[in-house]
N, C-alpha and C positions, 0 to 999 in steps of 0.2 A: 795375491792381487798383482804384484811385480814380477818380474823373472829375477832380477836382484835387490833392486831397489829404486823406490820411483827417481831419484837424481838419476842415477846411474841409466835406466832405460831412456830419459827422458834424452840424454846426450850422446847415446850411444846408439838405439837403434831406431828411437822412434822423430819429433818436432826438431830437437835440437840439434840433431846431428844433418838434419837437413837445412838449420842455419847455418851449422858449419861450413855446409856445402859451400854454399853462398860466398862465404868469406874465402874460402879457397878460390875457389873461380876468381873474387877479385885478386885475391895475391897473384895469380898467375901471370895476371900483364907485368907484373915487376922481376918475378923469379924462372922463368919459364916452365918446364914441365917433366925434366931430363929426372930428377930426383923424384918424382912422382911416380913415374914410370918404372922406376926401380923398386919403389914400396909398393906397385901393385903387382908386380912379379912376387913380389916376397909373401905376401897377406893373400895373392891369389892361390899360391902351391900351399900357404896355409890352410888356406879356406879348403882345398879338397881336402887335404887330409885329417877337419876334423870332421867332414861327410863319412869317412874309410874308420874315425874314430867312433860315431855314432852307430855304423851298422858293428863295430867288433862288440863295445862293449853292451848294449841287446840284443845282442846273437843272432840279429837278424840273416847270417850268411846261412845260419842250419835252417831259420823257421823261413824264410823267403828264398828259396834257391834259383828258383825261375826270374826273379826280378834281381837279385845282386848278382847274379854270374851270366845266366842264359844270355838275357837280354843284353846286356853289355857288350859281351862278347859278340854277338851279331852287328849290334853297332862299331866295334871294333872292325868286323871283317868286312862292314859295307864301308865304312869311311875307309881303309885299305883300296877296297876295290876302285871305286870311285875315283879318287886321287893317283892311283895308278894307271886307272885309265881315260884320265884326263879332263876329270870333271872335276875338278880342285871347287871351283867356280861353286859349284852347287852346293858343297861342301861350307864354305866361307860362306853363303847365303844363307845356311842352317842358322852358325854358329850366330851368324846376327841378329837372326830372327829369335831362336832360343834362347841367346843373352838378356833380351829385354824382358820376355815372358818369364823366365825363372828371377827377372829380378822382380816384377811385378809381382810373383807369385809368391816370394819372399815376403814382399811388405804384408800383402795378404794373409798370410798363412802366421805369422807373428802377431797379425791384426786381430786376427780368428782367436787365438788362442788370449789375447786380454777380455775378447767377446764372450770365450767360456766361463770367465773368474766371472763374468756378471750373469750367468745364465743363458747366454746366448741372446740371439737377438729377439729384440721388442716386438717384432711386428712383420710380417711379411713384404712391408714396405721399407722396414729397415734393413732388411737381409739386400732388396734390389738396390737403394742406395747406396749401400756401403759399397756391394759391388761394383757397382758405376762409377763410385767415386774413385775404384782403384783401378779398373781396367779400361775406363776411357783415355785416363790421362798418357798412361801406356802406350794405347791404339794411336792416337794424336801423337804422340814424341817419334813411337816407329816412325807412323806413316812418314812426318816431316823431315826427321833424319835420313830415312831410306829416297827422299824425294829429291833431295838436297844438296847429299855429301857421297858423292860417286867410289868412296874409298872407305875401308874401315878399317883403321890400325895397319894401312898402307896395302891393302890386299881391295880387291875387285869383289862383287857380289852385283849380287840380282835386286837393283832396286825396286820400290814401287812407281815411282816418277809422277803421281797426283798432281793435279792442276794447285793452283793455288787457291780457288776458290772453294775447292774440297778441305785442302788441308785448314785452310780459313776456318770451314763450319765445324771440321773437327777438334779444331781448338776451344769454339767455342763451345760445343758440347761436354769436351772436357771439364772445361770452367765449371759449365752450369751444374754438371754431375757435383763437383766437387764443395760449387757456392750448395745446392738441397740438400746436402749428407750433411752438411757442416750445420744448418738451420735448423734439421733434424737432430740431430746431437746435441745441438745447443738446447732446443726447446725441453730436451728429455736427460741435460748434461747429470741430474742424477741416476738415472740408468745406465746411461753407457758407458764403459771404461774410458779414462780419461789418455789412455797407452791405446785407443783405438783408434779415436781422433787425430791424434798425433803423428799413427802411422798414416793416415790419408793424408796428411796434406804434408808429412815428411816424404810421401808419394810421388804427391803431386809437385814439389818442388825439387826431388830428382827428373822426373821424365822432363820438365818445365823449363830447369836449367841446363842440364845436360845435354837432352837432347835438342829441343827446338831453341834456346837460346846461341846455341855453340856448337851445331849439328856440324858445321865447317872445319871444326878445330878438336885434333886430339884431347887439349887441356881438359876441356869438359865431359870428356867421355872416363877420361882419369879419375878427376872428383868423382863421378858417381861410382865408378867399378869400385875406387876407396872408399866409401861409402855401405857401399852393400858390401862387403869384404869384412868389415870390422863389425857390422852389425851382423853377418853372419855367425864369427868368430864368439863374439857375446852373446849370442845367443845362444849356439853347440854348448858353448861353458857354463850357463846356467842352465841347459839341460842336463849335461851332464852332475852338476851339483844338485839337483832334485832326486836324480835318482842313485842318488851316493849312499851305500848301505848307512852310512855313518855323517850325516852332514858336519860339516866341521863346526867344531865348536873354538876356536883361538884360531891367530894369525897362523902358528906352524899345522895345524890342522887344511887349511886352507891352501897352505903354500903349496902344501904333499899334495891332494886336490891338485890344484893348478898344472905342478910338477908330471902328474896323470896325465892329463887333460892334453897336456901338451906334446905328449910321447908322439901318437899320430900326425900331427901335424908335421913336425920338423920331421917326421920318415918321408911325408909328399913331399916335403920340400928340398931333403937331400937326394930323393929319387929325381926328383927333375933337374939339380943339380948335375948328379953324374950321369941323364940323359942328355942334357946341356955339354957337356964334357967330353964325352965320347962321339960326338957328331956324325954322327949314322945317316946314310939315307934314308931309312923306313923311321925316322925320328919327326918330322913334319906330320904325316900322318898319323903318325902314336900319339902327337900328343892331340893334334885336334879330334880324333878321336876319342881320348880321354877327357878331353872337356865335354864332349859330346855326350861320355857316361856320365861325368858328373853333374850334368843337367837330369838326366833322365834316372838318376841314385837320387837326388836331392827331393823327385816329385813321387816319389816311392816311401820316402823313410820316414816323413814324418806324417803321414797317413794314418787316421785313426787304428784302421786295421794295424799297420805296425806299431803302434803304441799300443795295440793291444798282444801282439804278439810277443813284442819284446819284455812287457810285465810277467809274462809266465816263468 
């Protein structure tokens, strides 16, 4: 029913941890944002490498070769290209637009899988709300942020620049998505996972805060990267403990686990390290090109087909 345990999901990837949110963002007026910006470098080089951790250990690099190498590698040579020849611009307009959708797709895709422990969804009305409920609020934070904040993480991109009275009704369709999924889960709160619920309006209170309350200001863009980052991280880790030949049975059982779990991560993270270090010109594009794979590794790997391949 849980990925670890209901506390644990509940603070970590699903309701709670988008109260957290909340409370970060207020700390922010008092602490600034310098130390933040340092923990999302850290938990972000994390976060790839337990994406590089999940395709090693399902062997997905032998059963999927076109999807972990091909395709990468192309996106590799087009953000190259691009950036060398002087379309940085379009490049940063990707990573923005992509950022939001793999985060949305996230909560989703985590949302889905408490939807399975119940059978999947109730009703064909419940499949369209839930969707609305996570990809309106989405649509609504882009559009507002991209309308907004002419900068992202101090780089240029291609806004959308929406009048206000669009972005107005797309806030409120947002809402509305979000008030009938939640009235519908309520009315049916003994069928639906109660980790499904939680991801939608843990949702809707990233895009909500994040972006449309503090489209202006880095701070808020922090909060949520930290946010989706850790709830990543919990989440690879309780994948990875499902499918552990031996689930632990005691704390040193666990630990060794964890110890595992952890190898991948801290290789992305010393790999960016000592690309950090050696200051290369072709380092700019490496790496936004490697965020660029690890968007399009992230919407591959946990695809039913790959959970099917990787169990053989």
């Amino acid at each position: 029913m849980w990925l670890l345990s209901e506390a644990g999901d509940f603070w970590a990837v699903c309701a709670g941890g988008g109260f957290l949110l909340l409370v970060l963002v207020s700390l922010l007026y008092w602490c600034g944002d310098t130390e933040l910006g340092m923990a999302d470098l850290l938990l972000g080089e994390l976060h790839l490498g337990a994406t590089y951790g999940a395709i090693a250990r399902a062997g997905l690099w032998r059963r999927m070769p076109l999807e972990i190498f091909v395709v990468p590698l192309v996106i590799l040579a087009g953000t190259y290209a691009l950036m060398d020849g002087g379309y940085t611009l379009w490049v940063m307009s990707a990573i923005v637009y992509l950022a939001a959708w793999h985060r949305g797709r996230q909560n989703l895709g985590i949302a889905r899988y408490y939807q399975t422990r119940m059978g999947g969804a109730l009703s064909a009305w419940h499949g369209r709300l839930f969707q609305a409920a996570l990809y309106l609020p989405m649509v609504a934070g882009v559009a507002y942020f991209t309308s907004t904040s002419p900068l992202h993480e101090d780089e240029e991109y291609i806004g959308m620049w929406l009048d206000p009275e669009v972005l107005w009704v797309l806030g409120v369709l947002a809402a509305a998505s979000v008030a009938a999924y939640l009235a519908f889960a309520v009315r049916w709160r003994g069928y639906v996972h109660p980790g499904e619920r939680w991801l939608v309006v843990a949702n809707a209170l990233a895009f909500g805060s994040a972006y449309v309350l503090g489209a202006w200001t880095v701070s808020f863009i922090l909060v949520q990267a930290l946010h989706h980052e850790i709830q990543y991280l919990y989440f690879t880790y309780a994948m990875s403990r499902r499918t552990a030949a031996a689930p632990p049975a005691d704390r040193r059982a666990e630990f060794r686990l964890l110890a595992s779990f952890a190898v991948w991560p801290v290789i992305g993270l010393a790999s960016w390290a000592s690309c950090k270090a050696s200051d290369v010109s072709w380092l700019p594009a490496f790496l936004a090109g490697g965020l660029l794979c690890h968007y399009w590794l992230d919407s591959r790997i946990w695809t039913a087909r790959a959970r099917r391949l990787g169990s053989r």
